[in-house]
N, C-alpha and C positions, 0 to 999 in steps of 0.2 A: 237948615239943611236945604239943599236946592233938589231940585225935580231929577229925577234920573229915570234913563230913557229902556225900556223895554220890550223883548220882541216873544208876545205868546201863539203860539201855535194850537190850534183845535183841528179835531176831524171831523171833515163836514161843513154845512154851514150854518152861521151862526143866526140866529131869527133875527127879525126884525126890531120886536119891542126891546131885546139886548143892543142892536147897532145905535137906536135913538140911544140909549144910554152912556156909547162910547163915544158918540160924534168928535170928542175930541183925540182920539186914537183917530191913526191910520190903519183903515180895511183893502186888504188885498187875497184873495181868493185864488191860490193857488190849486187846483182838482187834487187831490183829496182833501185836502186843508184849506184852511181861514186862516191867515196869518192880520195878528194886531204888532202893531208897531204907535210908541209911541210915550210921551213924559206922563210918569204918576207923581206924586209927590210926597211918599214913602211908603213904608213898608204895608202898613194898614191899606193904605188903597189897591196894593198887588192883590193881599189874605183877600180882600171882598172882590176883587174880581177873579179869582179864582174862583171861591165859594159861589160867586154868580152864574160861570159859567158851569160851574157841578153840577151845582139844584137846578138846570136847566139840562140836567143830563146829558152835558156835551164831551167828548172825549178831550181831556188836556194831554196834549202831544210834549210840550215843551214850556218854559219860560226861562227866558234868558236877560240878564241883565247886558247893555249896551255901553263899554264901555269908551268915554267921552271923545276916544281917537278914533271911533270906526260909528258915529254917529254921523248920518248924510241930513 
């Protein structure tokens, strides 16, 4: 199964010891939100970054799966 592309939304912003951990996502910080954009490589790596960003008490806005024709 190949990597598929993802775009999650949080409120707020996202600390720091969490961005070292995504360096490979793309960060863009739109005021109210932190938007990540970018390939996980299945389902398992979405669950733990979800639960990552929970047990950091961060508000999840959104996650959306990017489907391969509206990938930039």
């Amino acid at each position: 199964m190949t990597d598929a592309t993802y775009q999650v939304r949080v409120s707020g912003v996202i600390p720091e010891e969490l961005l070292e951990e995504l360096r490979d996502l793309t960060v863009s910080v739109e005021p109210p939100e932190t938007i990540l954009h970018g390939s996980l490589p299945d389902q398992s790596a979405v669950v733990g970054l979800i639960s990552r960003i929970h047990g950091l008490g961060l508000r999840l806005i959104e996650v959306r799966r990017i489907p391969p024709s509206q990938e930039s």
